[in-house]
Backbone as XML, in Angstrom:
<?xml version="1.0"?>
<chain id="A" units="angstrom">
  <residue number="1" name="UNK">
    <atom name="N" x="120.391" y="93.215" z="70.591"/>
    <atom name="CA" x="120.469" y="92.415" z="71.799"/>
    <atom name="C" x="121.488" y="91.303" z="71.597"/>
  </residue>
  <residue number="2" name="UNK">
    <atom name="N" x="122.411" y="90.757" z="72.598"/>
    <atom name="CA" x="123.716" y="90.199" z="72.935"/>
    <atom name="C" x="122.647" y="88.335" z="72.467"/>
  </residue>
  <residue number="3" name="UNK">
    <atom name="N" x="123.100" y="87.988" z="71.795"/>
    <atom name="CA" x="122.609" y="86.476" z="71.598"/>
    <atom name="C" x="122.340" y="85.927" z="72.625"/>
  </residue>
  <residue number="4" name="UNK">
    <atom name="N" x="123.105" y="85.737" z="74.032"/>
    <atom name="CA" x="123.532" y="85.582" z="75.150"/>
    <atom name="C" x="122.098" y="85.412" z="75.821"/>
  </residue>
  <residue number="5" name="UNK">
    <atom name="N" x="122.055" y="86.554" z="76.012"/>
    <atom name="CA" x="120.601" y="87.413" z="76.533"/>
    <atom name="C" x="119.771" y="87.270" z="76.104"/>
  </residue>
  <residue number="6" name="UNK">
    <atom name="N" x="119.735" y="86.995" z="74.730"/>
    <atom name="CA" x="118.436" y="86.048" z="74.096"/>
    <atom name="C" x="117.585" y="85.365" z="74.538"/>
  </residue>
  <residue number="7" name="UNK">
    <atom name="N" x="119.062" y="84.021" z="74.360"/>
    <atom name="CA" x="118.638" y="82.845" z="74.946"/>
    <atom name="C" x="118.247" y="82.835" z="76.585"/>
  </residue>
  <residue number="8" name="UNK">
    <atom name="N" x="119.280" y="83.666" z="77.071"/>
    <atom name="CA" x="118.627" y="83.337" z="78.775"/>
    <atom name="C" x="116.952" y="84.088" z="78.931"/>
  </residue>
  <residue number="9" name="UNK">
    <atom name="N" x="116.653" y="84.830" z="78.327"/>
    <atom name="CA" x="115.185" y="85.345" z="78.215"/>
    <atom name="C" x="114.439" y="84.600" z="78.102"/>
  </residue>
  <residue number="10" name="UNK">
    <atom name="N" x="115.017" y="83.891" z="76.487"/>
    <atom name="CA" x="113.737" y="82.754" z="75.674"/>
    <atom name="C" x="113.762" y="81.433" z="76.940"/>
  </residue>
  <residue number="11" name="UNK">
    <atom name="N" x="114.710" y="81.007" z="77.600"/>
    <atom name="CA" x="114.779" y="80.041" z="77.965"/>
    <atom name="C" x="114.299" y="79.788" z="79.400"/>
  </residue>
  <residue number="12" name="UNK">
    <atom name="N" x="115.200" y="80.892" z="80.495"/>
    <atom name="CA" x="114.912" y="80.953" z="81.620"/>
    <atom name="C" x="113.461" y="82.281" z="82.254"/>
  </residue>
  <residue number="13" name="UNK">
    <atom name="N" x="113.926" y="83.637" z="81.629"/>
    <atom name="CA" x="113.127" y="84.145" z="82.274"/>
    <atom name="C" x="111.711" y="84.193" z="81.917"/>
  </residue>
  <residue number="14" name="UNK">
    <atom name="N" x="111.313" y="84.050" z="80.727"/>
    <atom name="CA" x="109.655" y="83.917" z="80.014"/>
    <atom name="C" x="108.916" y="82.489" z="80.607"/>
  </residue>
  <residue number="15" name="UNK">
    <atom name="N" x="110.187" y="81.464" z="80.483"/>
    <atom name="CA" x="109.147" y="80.059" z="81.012"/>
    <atom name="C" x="108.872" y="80.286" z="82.624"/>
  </residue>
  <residue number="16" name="UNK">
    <atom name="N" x="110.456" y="81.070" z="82.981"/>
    <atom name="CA" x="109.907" y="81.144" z="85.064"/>
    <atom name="C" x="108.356" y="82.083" z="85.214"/>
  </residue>
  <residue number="17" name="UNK">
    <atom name="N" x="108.535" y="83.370" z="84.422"/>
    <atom name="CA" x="107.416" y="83.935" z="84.220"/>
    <atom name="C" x="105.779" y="83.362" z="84.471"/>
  </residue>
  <residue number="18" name="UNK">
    <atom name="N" x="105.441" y="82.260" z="83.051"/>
    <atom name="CA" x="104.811" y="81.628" z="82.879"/>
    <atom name="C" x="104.408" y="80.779" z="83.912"/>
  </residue>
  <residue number="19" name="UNK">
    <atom name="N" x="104.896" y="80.057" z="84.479"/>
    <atom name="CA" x="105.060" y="78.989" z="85.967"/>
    <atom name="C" x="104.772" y="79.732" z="87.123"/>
  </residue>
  <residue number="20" name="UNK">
    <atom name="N" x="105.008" y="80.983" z="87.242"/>
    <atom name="CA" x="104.614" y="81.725" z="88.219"/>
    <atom name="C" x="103.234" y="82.358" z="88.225"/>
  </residue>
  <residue number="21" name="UNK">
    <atom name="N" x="102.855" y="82.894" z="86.534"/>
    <atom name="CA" x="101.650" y="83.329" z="86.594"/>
    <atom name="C" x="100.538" y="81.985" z="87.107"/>
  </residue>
  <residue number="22" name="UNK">
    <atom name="N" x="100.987" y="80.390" z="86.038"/>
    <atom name="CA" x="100.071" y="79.857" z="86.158"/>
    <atom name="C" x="99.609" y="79.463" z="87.433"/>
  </residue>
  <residue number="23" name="UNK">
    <atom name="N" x="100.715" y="79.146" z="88.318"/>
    <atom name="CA" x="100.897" y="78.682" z="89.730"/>
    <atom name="C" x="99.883" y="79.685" z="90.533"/>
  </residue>
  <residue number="24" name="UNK">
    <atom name="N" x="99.926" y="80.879" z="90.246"/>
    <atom name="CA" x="99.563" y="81.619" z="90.915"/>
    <atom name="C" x="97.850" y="81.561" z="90.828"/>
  </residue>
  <residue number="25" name="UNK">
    <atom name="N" x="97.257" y="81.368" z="89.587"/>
    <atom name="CA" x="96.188" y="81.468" z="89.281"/>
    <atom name="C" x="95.563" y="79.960" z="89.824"/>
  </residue>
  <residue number="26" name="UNK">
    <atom name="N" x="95.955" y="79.078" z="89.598"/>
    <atom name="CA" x="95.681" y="77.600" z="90.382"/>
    <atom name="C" x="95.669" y="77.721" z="91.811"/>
  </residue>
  <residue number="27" name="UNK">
    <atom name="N" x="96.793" y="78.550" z="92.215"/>
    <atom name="CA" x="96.668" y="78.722" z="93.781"/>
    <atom name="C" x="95.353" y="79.611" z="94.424"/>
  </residue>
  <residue number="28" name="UNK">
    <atom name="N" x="94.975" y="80.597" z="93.541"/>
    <atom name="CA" x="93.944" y="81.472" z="94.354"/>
    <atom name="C" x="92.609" y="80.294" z="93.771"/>
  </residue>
  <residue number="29" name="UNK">
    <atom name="N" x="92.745" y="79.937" z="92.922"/>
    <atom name="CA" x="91.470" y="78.952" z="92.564"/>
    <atom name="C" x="91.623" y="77.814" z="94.039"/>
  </residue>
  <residue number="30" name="UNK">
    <atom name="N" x="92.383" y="77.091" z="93.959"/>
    <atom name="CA" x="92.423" y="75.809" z="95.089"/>
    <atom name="C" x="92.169" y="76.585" z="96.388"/>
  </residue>
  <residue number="31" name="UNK">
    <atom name="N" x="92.997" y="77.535" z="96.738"/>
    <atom name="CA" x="92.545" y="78.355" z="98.345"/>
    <atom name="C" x="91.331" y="78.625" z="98.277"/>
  </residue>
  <residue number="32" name="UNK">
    <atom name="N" x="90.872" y="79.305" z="97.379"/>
    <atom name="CA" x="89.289" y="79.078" z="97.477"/>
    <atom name="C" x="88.496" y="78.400" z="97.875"/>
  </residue>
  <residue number="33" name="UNK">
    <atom name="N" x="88.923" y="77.043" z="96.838"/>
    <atom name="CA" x="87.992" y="76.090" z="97.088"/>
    <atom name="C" x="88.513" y="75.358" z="98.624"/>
  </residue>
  <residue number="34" name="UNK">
    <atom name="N" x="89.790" y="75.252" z="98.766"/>
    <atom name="CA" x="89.998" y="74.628" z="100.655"/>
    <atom name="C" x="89.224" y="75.735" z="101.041"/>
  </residue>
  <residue number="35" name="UNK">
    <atom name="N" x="89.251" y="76.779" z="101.287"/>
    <atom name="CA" x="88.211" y="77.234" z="102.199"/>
    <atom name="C" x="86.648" y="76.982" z="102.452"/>
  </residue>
  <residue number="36" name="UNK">
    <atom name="N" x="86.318" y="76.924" z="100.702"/>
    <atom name="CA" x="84.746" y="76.532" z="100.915"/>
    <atom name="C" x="85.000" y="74.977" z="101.883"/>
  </residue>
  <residue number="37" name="UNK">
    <atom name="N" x="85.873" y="74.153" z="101.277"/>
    <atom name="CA" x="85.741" y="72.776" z="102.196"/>
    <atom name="C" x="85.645" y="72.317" z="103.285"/>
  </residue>
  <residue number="38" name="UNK">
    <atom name="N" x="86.708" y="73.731" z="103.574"/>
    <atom name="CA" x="86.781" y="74.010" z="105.618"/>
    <atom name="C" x="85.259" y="74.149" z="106.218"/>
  </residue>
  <residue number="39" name="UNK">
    <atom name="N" x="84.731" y="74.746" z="105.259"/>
    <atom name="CA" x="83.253" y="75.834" z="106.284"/>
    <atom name="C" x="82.422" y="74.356" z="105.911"/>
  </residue>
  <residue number="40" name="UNK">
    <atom name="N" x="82.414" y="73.446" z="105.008"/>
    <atom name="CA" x="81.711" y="72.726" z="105.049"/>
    <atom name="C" x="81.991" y="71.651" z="105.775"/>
  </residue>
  <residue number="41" name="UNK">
    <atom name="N" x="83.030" y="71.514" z="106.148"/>
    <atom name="CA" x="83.629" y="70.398" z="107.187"/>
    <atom name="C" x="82.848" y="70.961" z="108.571"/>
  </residue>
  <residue number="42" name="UNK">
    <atom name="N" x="83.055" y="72.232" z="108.765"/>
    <atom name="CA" x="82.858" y="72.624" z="109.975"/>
    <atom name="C" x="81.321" y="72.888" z="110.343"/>
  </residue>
  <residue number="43" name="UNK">
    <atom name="N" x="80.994" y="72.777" z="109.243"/>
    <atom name="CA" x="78.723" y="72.659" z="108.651"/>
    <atom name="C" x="78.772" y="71.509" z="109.247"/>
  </residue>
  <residue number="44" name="UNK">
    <atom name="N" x="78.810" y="70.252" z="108.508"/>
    <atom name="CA" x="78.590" y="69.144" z="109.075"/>
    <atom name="C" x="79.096" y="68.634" z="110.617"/>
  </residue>
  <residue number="45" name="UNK">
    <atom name="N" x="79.925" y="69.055" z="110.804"/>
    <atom name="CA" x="80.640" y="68.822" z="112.376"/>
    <atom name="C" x="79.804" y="69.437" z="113.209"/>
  </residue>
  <residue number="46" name="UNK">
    <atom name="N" x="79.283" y="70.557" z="112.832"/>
    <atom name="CA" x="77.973" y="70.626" z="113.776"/>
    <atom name="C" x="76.372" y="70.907" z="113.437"/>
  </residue>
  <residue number="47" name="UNK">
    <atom name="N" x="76.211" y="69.866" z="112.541"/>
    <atom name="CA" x="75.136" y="69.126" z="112.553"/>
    <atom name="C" x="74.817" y="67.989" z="113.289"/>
  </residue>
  <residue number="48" name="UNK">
    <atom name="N" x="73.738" y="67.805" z="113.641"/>
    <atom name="CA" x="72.925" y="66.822" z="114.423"/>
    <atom name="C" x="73.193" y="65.485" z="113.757"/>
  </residue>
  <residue number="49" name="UNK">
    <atom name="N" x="72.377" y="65.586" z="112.645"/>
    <atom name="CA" x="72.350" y="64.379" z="111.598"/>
    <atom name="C" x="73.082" y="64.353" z="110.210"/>
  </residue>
  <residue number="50" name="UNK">
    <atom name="N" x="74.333" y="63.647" z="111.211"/>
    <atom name="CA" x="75.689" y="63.717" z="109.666"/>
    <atom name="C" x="76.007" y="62.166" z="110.205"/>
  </residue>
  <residue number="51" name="UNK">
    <atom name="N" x="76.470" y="61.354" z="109.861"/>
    <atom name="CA" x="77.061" y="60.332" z="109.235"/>
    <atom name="C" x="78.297" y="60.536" z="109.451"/>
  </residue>
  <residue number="52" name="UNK">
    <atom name="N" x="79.128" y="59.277" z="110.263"/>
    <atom name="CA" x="80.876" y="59.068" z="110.450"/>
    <atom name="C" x="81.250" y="59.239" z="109.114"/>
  </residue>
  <residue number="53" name="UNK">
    <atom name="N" x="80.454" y="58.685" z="107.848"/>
    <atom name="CA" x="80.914" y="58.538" z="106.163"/>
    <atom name="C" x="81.270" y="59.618" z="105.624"/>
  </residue>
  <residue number="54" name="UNK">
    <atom name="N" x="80.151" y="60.452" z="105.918"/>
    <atom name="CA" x="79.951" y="61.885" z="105.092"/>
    <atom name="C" x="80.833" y="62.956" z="106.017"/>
  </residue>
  <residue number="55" name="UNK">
    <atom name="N" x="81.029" y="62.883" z="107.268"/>
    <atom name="CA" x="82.328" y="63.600" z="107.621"/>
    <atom name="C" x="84.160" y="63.158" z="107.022"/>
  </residue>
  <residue number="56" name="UNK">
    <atom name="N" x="83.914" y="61.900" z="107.320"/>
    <atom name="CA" x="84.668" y="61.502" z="106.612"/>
    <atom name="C" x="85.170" y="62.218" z="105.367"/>
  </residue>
  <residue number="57" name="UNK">
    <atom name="N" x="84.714" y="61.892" z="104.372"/>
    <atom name="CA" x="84.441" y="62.259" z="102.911"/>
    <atom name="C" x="84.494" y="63.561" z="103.071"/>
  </residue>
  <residue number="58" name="UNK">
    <atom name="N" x="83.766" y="65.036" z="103.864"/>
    <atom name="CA" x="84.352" y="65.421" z="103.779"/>
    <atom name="C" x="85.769" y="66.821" z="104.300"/>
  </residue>
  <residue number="59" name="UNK">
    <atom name="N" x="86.144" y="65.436" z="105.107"/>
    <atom name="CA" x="87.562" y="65.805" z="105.716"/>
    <atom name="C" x="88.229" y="65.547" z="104.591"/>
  </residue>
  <residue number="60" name="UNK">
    <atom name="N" x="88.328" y="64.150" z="104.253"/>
    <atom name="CA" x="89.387" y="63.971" z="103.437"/>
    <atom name="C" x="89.651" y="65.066" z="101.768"/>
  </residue>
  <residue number="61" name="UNK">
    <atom name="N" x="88.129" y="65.806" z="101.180"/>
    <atom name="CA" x="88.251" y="66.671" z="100.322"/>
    <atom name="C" x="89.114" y="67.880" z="100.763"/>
  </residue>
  <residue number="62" name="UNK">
    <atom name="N" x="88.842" y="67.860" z="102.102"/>
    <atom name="CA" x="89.913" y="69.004" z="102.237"/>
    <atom name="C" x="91.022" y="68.633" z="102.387"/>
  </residue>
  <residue number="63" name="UNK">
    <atom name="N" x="91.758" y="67.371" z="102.531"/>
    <atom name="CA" x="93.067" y="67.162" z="102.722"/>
    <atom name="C" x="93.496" y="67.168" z="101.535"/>
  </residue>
  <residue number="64" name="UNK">
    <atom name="N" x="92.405" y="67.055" z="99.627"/>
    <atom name="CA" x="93.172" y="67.085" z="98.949"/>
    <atom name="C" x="93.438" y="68.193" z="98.341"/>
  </residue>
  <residue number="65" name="UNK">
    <atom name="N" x="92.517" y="69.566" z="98.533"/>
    <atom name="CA" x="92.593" y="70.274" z="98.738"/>
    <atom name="C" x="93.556" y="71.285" z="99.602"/>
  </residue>
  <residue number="66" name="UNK">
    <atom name="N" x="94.380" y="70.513" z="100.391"/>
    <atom name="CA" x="95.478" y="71.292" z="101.086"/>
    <atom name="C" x="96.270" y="70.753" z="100.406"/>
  </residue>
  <residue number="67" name="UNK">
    <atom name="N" x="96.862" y="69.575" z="99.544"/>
    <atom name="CA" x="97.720" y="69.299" z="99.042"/>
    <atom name="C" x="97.825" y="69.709" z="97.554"/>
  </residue>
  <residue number="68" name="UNK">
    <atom name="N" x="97.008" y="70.186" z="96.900"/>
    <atom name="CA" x="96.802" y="71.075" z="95.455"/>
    <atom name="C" x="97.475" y="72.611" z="95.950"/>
  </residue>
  <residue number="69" name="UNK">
    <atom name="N" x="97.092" y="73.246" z="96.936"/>
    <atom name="CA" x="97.138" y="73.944" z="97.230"/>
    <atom name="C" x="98.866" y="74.566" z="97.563"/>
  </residue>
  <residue number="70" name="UNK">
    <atom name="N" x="99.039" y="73.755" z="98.285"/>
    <atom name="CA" x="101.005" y="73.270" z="98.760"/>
    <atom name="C" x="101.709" y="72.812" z="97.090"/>
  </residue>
  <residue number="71" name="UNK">
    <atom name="N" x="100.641" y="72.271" z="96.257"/>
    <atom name="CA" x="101.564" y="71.948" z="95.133"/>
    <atom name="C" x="101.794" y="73.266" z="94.569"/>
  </residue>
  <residue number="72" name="UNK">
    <atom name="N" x="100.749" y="73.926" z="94.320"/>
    <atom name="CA" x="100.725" y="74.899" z="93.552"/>
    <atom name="C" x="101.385" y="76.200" z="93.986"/>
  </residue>
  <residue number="73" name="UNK">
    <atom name="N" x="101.651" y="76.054" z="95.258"/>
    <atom name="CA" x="102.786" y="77.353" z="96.016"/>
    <atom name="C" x="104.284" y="76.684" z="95.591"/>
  </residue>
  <residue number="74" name="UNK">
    <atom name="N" x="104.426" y="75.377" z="95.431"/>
    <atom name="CA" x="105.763" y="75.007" z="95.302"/>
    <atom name="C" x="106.001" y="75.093" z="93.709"/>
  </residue>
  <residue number="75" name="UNK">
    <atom name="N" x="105.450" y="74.758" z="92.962"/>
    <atom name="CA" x="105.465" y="75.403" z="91.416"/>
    <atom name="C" x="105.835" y="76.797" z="91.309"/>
  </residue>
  <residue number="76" name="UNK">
    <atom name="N" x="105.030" y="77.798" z="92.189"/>
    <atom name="CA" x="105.230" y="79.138" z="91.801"/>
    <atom name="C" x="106.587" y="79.072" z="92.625"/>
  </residue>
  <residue number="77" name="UNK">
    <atom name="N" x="107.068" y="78.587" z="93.314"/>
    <atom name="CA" x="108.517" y="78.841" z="94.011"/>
    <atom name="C" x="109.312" y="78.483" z="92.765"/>
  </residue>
  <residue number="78" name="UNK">
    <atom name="N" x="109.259" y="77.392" z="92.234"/>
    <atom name="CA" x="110.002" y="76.966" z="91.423"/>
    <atom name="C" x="110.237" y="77.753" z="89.893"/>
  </residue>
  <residue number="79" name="UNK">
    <atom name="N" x="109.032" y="78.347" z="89.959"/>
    <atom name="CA" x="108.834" y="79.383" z="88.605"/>
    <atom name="C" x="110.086" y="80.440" z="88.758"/>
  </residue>
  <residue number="80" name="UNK">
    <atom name="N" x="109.955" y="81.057" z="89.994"/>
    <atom name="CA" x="110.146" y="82.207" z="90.426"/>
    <atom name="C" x="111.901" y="82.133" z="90.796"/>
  </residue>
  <residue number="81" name="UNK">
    <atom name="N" x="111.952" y="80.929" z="91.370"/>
    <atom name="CA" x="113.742" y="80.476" z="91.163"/>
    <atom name="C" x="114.276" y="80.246" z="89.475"/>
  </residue>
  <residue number="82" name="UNK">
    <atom name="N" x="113.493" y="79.880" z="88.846"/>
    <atom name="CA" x="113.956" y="79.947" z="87.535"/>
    <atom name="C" x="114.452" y="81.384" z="86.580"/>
  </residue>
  <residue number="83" name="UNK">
    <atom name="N" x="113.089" y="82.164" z="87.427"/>
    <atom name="CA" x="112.671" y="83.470" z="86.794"/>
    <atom name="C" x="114.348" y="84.484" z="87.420"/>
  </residue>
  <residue number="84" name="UNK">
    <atom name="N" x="114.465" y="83.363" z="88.441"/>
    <atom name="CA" x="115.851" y="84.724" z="89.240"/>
    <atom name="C" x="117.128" y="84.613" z="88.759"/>
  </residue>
  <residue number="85" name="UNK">
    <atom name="N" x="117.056" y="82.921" z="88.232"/>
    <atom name="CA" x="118.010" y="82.397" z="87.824"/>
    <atom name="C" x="118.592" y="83.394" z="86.540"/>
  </residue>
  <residue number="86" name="UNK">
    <atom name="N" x="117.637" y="83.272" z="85.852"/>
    <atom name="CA" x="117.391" y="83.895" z="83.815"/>
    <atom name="C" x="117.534" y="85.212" z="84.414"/>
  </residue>
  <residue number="87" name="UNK">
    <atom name="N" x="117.068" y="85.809" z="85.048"/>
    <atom name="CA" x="117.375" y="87.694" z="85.829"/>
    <atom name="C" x="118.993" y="88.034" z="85.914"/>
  </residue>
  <residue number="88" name="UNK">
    <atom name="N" x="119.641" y="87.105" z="86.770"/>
    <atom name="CA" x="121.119" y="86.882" z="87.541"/>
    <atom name="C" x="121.666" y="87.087" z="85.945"/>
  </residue>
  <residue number="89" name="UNK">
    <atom name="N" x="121.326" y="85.923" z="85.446"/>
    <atom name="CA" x="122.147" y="85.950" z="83.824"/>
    <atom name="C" x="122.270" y="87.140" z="83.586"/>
  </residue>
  <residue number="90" name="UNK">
    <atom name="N" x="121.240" y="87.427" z="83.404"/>
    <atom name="CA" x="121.117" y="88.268" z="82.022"/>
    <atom name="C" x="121.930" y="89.900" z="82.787"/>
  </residue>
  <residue number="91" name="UNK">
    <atom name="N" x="122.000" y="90.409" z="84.047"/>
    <atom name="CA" x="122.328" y="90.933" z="84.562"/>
    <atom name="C" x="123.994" y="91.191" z="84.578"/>
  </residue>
  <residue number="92" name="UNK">
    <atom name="N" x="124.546" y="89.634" z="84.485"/>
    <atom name="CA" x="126.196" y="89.256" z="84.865"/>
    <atom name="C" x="126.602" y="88.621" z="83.586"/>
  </residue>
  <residue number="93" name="UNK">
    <atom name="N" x="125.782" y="88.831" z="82.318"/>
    <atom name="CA" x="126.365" y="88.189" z="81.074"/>
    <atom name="C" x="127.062" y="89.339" z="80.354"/>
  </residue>
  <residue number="94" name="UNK">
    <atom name="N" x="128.502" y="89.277" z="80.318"/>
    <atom name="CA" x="129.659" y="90.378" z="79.595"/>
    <atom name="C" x="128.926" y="90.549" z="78.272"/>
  </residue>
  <residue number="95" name="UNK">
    <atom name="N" x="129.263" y="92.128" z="78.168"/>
    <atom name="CA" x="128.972" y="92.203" z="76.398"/>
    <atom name="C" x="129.911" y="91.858" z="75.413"/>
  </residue>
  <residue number="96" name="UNK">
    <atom name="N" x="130.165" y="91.284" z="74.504"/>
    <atom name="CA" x="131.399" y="90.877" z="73.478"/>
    <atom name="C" x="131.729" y="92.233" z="72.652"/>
  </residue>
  <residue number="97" name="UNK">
    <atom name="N" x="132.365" y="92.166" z="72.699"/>
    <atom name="CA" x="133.188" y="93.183" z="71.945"/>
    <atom name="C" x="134.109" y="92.648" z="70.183"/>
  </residue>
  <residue number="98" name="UNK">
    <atom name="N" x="133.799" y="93.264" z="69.583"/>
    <atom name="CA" x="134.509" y="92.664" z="68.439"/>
    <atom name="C" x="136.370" y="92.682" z="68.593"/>
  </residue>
  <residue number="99" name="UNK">
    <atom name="N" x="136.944" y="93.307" z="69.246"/>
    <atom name="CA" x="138.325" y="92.918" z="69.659"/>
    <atom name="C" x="138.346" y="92.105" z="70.809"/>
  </residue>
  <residue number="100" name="UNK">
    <atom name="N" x="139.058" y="91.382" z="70.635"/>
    <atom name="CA" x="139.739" y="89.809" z="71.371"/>
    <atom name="C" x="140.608" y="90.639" z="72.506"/>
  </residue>
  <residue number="101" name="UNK">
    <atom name="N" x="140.222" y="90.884" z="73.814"/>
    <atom name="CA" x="140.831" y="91.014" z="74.816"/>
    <atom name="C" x="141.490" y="90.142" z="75.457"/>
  </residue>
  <residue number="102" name="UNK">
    <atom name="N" x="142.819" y="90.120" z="75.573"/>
    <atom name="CA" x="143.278" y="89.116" z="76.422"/>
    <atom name="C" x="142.597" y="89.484" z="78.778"/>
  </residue>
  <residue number="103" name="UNK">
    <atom name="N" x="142.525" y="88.451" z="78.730"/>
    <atom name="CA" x="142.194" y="88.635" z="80.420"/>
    <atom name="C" x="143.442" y="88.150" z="81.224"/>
  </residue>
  <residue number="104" name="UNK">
    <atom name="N" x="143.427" y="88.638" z="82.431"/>
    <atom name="CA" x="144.455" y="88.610" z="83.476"/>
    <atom name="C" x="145.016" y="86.577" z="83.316"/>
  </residue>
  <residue number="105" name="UNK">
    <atom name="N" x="144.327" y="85.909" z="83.164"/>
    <atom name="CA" x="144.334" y="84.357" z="83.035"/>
    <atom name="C" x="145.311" y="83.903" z="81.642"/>
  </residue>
  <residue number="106" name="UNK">
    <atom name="N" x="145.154" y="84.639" z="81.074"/>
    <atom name="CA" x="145.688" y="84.436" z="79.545"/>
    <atom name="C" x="146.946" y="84.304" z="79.955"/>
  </residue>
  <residue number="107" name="UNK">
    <atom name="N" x="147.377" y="85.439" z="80.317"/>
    <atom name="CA" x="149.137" y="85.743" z="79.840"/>
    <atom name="C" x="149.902" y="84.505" z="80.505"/>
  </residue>
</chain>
C-alpha cells in the first residue's frame, strides 16, 4: 500500500468512520428518548391535575432533547464529510513510480 493512502485511511477515513458510527448510535438513543418526552408532554397536557411547573419542566426536557438530537445528526454529517473527504483521496492519490517522470509543467 502507497504511504499516501495510508495516511489518508489512518487519518481521514477510520476517524470519519468512527464519528459516524458513534453519532449514529447517540442519535437513535436521544430520538428515543425525545419521543418518550413528547408522549409525556402530551400525558400531562391532558391531564386534569398537572401544574403550570410540571408542564413546564416537562416541555423544556424535550427541548433538550431536540437539541442532543440535532447535535448528534450534525456530528454524523460531519463524520461522514470527513469520511468522503479520506474516500476522494484515496481514490485521486497518483501511484509513484520509481522513475522520475517529467509532467507537461516541467519542461
Amino acid at each position: 500500500m502507497n504511504t499516501r493512502k495510508a495516511i489518508l485511511l489512518i487519518t481521514l477515513v477510520m476517524p470519519g468512520l468512527a464519528v459516524v458510527g458513534i453519532s449514529l448510535y447517540w442519535f437513535i438513543l436521544d430520538y428515543d428518548a425525545l419521543g418518550k418526552a413528547e408522549n409525556n408532554v402530551e400525558r400531562l397536557a391532558k391531564g386534569a391535575k398537572v401544574s403550570y411547573g410540571q408542564l413546564d419542566y416537562a416541555y423544556h426536557r424535550t427541548l433538550a432533547h431536540r437539541i442532543n438530537v440535532f447535535a448528534d445528526g450534525t456530528w454524523g454529517l460531519l463524520g461522514g464529510v470527513i469520511t468522503a473527504i479520506g474516500i476522494h483521496g484515496l481514490a485521486t492519490v497518483r501511484e509513484q513510480n520509481g522513475s522520475k517522470e517529467k509532467s507537461v509543467l516541467d519542461k
